[in-house]
DRENKE-637075 format. One record per residue: x, y, z of N, C-alpha, C in turn; residue number from 1. Coordinates in steps of 0.02 Angstrom, whole numbers, plus 50000, padded with zeros to 5 digits. Example, Ala and Ser with C-alpha at 12.3 -4.5 7.8 and 13.67 -1.06 7.14 Angstrom:
<rs>
R_npx_npy_npz_capx_capy_capz_cpx_cpy_cpz_k
R_50660_49716_50390_50615_49775_50390_50660_49835_50390_1
R_50642_49888_50354_50684_49947_50357_50645_50002_50394_2
</rs>
This chain:
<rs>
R_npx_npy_npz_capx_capy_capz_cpx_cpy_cpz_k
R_49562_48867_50573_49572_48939_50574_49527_48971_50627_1
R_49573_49038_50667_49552_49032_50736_49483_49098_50679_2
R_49416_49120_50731_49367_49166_50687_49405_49199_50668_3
R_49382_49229_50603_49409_49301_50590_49372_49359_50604_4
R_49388_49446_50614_49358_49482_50644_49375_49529_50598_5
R_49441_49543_50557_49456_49576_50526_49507_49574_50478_6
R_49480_49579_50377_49510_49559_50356_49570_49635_50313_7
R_49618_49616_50294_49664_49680_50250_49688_49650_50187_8
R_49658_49693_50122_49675_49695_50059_49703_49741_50044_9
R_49776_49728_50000_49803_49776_49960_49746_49792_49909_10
R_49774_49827_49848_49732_49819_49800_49758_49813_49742_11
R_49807_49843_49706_49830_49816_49661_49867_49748_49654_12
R_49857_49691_49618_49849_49635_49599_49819_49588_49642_13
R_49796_49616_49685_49766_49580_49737_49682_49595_49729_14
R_49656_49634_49748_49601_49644_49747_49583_49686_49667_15
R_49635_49694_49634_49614_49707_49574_49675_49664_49527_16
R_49622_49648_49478_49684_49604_49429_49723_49659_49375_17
R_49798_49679_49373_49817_49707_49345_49814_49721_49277_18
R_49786_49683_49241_49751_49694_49158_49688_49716_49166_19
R_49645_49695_49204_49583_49726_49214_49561_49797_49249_20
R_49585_49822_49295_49599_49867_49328_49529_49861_49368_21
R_49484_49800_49357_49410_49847_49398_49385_49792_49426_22
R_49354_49772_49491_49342_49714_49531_49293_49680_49507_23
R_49291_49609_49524_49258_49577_49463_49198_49559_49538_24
R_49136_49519_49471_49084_49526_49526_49072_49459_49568_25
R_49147_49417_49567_49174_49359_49627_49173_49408_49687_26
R_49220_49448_49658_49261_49508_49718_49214_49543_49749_27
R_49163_49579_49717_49112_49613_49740_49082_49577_49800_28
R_49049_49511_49767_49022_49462_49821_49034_49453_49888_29
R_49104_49441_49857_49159_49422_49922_49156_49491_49963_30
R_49156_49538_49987_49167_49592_50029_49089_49587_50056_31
R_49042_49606_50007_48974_49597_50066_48974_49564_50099_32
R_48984_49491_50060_48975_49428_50114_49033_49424_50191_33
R_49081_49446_50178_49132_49458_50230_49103_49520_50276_34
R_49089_49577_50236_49052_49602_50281_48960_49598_50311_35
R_48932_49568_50281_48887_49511_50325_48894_49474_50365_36
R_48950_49467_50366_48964_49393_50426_49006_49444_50492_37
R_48987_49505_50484_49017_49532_50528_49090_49569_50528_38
R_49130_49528_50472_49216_49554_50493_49235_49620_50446_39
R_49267_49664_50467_49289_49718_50465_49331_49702_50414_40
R_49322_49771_50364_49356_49770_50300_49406_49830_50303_41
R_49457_49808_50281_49511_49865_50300_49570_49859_50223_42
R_49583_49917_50176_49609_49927_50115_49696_49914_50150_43
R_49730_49896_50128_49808_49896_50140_49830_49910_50092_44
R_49854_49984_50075_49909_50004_50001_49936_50053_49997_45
R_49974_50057_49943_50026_50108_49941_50010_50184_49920_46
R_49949_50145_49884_49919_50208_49861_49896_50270_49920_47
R_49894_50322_49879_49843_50386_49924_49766_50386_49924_48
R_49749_50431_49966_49681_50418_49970_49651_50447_49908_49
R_49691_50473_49879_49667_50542_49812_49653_50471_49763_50
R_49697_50427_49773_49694_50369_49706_49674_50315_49735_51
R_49618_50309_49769_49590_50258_49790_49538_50229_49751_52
R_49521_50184_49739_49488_50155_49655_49389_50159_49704_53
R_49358_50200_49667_49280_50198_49693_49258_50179_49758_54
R_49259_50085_49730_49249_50051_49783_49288_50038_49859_55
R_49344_50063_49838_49376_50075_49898_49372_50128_49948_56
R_49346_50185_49909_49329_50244_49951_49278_50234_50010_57
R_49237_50209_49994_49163_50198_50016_49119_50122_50040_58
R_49171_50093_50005_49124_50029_50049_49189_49975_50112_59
R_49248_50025_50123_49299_49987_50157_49268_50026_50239_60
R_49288_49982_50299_49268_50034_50363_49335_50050_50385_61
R_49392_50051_50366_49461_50084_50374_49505_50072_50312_62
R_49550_50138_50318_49606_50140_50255_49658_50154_50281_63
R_49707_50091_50256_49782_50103_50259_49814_50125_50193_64
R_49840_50188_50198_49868_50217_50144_49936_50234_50139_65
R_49967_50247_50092_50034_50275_50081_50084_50216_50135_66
R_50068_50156_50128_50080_50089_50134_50092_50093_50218_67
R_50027_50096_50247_50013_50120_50313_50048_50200_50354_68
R_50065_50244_50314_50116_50301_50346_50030_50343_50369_69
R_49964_50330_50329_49907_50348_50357_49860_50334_50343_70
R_49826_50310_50399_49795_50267_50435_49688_50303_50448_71
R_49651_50294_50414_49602_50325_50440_49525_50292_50446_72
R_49469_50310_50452_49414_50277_50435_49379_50328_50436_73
R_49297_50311_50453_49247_50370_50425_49236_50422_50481_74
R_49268_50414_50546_49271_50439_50605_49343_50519_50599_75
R_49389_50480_50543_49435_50517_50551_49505_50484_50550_76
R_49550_50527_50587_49606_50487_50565_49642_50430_50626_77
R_49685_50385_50607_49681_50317_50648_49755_50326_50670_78
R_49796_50333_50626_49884_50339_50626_49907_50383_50573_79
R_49956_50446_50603_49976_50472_50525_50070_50467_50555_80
R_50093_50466_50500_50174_50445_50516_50208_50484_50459_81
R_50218_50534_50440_50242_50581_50401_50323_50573_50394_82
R_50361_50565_50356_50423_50566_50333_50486_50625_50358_83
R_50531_50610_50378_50551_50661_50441_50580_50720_50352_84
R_50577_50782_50374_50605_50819_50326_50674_50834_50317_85
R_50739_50811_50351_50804_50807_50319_50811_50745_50278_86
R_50768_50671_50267_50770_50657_50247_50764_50660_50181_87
R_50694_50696_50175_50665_50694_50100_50700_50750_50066_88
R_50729_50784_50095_50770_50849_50045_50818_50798_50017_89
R_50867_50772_50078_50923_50724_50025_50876_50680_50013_90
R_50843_50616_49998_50810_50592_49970_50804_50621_49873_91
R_50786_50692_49894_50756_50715_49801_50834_50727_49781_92
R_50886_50758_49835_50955_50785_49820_50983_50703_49783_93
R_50997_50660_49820_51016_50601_49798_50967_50586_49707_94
R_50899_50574_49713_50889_50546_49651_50903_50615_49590_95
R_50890_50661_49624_50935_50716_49571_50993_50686_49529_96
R_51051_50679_49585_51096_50640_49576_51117_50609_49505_97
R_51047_50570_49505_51057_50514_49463_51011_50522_49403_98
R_50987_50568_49396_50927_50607_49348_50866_50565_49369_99
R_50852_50561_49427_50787_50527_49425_50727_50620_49479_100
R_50688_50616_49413_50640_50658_49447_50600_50594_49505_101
R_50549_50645_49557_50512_50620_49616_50455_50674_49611_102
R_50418_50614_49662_50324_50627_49668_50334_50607_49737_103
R_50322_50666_49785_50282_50703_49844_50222_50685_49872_104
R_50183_50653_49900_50118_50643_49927_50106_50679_49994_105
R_50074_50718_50006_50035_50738_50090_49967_50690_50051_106
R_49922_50710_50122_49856_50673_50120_49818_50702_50058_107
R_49842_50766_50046_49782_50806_50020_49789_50825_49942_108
R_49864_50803_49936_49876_50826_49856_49971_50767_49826_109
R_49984_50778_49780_50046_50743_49756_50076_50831_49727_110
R_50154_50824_49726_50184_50870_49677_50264_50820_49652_111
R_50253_50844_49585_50328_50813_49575_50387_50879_49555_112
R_50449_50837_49540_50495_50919_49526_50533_50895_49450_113
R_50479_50841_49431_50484_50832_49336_50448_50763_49349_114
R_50471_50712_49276_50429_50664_49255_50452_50635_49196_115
R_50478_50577_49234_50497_50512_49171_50453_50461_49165_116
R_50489_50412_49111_50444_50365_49090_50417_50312_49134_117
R_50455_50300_49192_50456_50267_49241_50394_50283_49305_118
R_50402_50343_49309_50364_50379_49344_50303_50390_49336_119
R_50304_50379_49255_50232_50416_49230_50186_50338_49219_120
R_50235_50296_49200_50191_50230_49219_50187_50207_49270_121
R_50210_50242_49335_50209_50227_49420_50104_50254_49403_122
R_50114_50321_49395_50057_50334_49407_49975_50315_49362_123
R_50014_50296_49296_49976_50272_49249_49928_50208_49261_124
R_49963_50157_49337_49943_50095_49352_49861_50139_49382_125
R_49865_50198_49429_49814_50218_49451_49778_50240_49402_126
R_49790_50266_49360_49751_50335_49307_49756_50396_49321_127
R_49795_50417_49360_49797_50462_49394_49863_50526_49355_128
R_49847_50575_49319_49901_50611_49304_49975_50637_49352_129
R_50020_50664_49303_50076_50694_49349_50118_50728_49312_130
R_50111_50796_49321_50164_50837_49293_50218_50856_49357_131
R_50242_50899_49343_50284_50930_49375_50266_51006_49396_132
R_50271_51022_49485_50250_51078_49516_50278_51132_49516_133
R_50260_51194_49514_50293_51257_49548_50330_51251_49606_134
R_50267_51233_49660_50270_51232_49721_50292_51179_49750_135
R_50333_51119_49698_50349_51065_49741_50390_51095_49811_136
R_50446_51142_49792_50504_51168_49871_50454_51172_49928_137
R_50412_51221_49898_50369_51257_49957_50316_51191_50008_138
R_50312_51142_49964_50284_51076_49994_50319_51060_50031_139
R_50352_51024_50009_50411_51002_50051_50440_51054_50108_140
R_50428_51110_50126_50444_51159_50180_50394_51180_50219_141
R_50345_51144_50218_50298_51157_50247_50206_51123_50261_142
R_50228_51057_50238_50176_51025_50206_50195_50947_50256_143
R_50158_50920_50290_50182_50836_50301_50186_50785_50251_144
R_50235_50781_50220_50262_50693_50174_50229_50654_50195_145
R_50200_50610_50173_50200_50534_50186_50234_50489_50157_146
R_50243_50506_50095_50277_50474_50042_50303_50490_49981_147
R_50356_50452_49971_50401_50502_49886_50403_50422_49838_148
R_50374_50451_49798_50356_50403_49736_50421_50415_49687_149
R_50458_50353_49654_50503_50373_49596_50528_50337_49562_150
R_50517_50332_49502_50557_50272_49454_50623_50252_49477_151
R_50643_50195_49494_50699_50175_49516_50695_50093_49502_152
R_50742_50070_49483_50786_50002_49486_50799_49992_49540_153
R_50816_49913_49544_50854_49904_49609_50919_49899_49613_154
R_50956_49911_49548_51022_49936_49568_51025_50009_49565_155
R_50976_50033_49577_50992_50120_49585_50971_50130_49678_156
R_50936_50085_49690_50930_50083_49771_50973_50097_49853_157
R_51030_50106_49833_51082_50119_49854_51107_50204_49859_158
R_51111_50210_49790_51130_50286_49788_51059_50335_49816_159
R_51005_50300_49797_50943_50351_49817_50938_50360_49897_160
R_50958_50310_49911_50948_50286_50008_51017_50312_50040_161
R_51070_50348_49992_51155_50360_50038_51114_50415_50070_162
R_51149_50391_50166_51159_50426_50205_51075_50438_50228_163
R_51027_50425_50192_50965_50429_50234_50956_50375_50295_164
R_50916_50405_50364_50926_50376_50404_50866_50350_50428_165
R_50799_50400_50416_50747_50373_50438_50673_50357_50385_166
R_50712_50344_50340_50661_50316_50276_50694_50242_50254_167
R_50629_50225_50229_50667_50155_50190_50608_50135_50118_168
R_50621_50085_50095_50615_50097_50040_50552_50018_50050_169
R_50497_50045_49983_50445_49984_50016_50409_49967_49924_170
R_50464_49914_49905_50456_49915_49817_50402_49858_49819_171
R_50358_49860_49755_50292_49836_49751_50305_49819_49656_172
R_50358_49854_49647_50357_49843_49562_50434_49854_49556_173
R_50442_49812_49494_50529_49834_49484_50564_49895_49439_174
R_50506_49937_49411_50515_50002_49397_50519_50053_49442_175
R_50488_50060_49491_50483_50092_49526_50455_50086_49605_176
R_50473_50133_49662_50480_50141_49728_50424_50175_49753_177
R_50426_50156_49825_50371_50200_49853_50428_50204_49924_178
R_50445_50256_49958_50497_50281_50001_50487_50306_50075_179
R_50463_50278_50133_50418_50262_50190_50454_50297_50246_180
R_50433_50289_50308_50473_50310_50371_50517_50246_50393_181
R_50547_50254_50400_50586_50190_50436_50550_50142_50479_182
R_50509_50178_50505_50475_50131_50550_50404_50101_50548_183
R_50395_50139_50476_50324_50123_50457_50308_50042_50412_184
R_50278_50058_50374_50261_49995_50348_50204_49968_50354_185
R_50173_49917_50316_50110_49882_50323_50107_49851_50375_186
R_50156_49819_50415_50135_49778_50451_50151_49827_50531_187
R_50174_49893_50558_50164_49922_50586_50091_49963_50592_188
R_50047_49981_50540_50006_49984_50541_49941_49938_50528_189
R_49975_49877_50512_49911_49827_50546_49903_49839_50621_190
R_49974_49828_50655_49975_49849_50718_49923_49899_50767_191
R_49922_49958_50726_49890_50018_50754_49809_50003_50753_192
R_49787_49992_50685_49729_49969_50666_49695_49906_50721_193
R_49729_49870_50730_49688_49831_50769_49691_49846_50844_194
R_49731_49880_50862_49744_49921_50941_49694_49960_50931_195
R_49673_49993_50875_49615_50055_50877_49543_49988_50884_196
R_49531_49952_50840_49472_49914_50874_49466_49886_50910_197
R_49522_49854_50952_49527_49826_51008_49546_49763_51002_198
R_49577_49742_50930_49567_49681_50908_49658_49617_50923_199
R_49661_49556_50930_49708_49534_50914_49741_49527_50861_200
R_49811_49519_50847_49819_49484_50773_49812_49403_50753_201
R_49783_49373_50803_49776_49329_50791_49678_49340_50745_202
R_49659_49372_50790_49602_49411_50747_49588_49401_50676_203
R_49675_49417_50623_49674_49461_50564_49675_49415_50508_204
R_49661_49423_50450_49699_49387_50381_49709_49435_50323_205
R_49761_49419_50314_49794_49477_50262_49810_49452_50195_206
R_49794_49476_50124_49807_49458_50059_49849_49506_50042_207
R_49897_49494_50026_49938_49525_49960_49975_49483_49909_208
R_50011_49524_49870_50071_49508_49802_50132_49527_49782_209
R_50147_49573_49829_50198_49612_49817_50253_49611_49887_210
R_50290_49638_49882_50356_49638_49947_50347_49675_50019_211
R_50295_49728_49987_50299_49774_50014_50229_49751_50071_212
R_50188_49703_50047_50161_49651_50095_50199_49629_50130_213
R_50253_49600_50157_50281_49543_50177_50255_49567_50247_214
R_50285_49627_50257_50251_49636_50342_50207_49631_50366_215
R_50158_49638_50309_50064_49657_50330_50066_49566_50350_216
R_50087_49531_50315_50041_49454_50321_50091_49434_50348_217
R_50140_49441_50390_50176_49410_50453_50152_49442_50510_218
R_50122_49491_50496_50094_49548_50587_50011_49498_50588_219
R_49982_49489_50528_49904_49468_50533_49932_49388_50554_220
R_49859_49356_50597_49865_49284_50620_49880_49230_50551_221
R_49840_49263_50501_49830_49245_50433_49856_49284_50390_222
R_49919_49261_50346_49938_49273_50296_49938_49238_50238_223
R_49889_49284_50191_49897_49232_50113_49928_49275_50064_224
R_49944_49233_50035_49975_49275_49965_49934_49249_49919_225
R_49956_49297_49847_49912_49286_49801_49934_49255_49757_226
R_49920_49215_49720_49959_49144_49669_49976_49193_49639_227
R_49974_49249_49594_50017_49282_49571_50074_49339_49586_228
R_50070_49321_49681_50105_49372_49693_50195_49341_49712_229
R_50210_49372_49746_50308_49385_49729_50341_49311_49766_230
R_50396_49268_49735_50411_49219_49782_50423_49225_49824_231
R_50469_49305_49869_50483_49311_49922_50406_49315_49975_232
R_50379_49339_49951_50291_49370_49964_50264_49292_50017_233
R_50289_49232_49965_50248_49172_49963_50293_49136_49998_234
R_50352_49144_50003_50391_49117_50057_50385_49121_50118_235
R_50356_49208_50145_50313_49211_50217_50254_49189_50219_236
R_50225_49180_50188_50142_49184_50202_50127_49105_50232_237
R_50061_49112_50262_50035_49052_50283_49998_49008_50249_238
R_50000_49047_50196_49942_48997_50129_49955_49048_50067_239
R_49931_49022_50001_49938_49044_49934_49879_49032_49911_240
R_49837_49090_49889_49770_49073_49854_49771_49088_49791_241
R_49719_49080_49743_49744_49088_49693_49752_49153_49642_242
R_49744_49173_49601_49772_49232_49571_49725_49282_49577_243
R_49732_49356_49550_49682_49404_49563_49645_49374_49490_244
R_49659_49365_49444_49632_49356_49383_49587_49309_49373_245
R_49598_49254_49444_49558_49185_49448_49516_49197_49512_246
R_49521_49248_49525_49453_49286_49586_49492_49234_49655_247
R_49550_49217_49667_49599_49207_49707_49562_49197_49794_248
R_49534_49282_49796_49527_49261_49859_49461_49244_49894_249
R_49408_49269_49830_49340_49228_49832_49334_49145_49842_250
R_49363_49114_49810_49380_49054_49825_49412_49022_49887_251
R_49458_49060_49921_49488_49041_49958_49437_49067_50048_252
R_49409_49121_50027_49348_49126_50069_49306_49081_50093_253
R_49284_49070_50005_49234_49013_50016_49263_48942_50043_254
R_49318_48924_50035_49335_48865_50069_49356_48857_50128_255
R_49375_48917_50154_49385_48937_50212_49320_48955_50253_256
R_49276_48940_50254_49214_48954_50294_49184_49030_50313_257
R_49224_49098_50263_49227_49157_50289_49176_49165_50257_258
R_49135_49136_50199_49088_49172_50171_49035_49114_50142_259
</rs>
């Protein structure tokens, strides 16, 4: 393995084990020591910065958020890629459609325009509440999207996406969606991120579990997946470490000479 210079964690089931919700003190280890040895720690997720779990706020030196649509560190911001607005009107028009209420993200706040069961355990994985806004219209008319959160199946995937042209859809769970720029994605903003440090991708190693990885750890030199993450996930990747629950990538650090 060529050095590494810079590593990218999702965080849910990856850097946090999904029954536990809180990093164990393998995990803890593992980030000093990675960042002792020099290499750059960088968050990869879907989440917003509003629901970023403690340790992520403050001890990462860049954040990819709203599954790279923005991009920032402690300097400011790195990449922002906002959701074009004829989309997201039909976007909410379509899951209307189908009675599915939606959740709105800019950088600075979420609004939804109701709230199902689906939805409410979208946000429940964070802790993070969600009713439904006044002002969702007025957001949406005047506010930059990054992302529309919404309980959905994947046979409802179809009708939510008719006729949209520059969004696509970036699923991480089979309840529910997280709804992107077309051109965005994790592994477009690995891209940006390492053009901002100056770095190669041969540079990178990337962990995730979910689908919505697949890009992040085909753009990084190093892609691992996480023994508990998705078969498609583990079908790209360059290695499989082991689970978030079995401290997965502490181990695989340590055998890997990163720490």
């Amino acid at each position: 393995m060529k050095r590494i210079r810079i590593a990218f964690f999702d965080i849910d089931g990856t850097l946090l084990d999904f029954s536990t919700k809180s990093l164990s003190l393998k995990m803890k280890e593992t980030l000093v020591r990675l960042k002792d040895n020099g290499i750059i720690l960088c968050i990869a997720t879907g989440r917003s910065p509003l629901t970023l779990p403690d340790f992520a706020r403050s001890g990462f030196d860049a954040h990819m958020t709203f599954n790279g649509s923005f991009c920032y560190d402690t300097d400011g911001e790195i990449y922002s890629n906002p959701l074009p607005a004829d989309d997201i009107r039909l976007i909410v028009d379509n899951a209307a459609a189908i009675g599915r209420p939606v959740s709105i993200a800019t950088k600075d706040r979420f609004a939804a325009n109701g709230v199902d069961e689906d939805l409410k355990a979208y946000y429940g994985i964070s802790g993070f509440p969600i009713k439904a806004s006044e002002d969702f219209d007025y957001i949406i008319a005047n506010e930059k999207i990054f992302q529309i959160m919404m309980g959905c199946y994947e046979r409802e995937y179809s009708a939510v996406m008719k006729g949209v042209r520059h969004a696509k859809i970036a699923a991480w769970w089979d309840r529910a969606v997280d709804i992107i720029p077309a051109e965005g994605g994790k592994g477009n903003a690995v891209r940006k991120i390492l053009e901002y440090y100056g770095l190669d991708e041969s540079d990178a190693i990337a962990f995730g579990d979910g689908n919505n990885d697949i890009e992040m750890l085909q753009t990084a030199g190093t892609g691992v997946a996480m023994g508990n993450g998705s078969s498609e996930l583990k079908a790209v990747a360059d290695d499989v470490c082991g689970t978030a629950s079995e401290d997965g990538i502490y181990h695989y650090c340590l055998e890997h000479g990163l720490i």
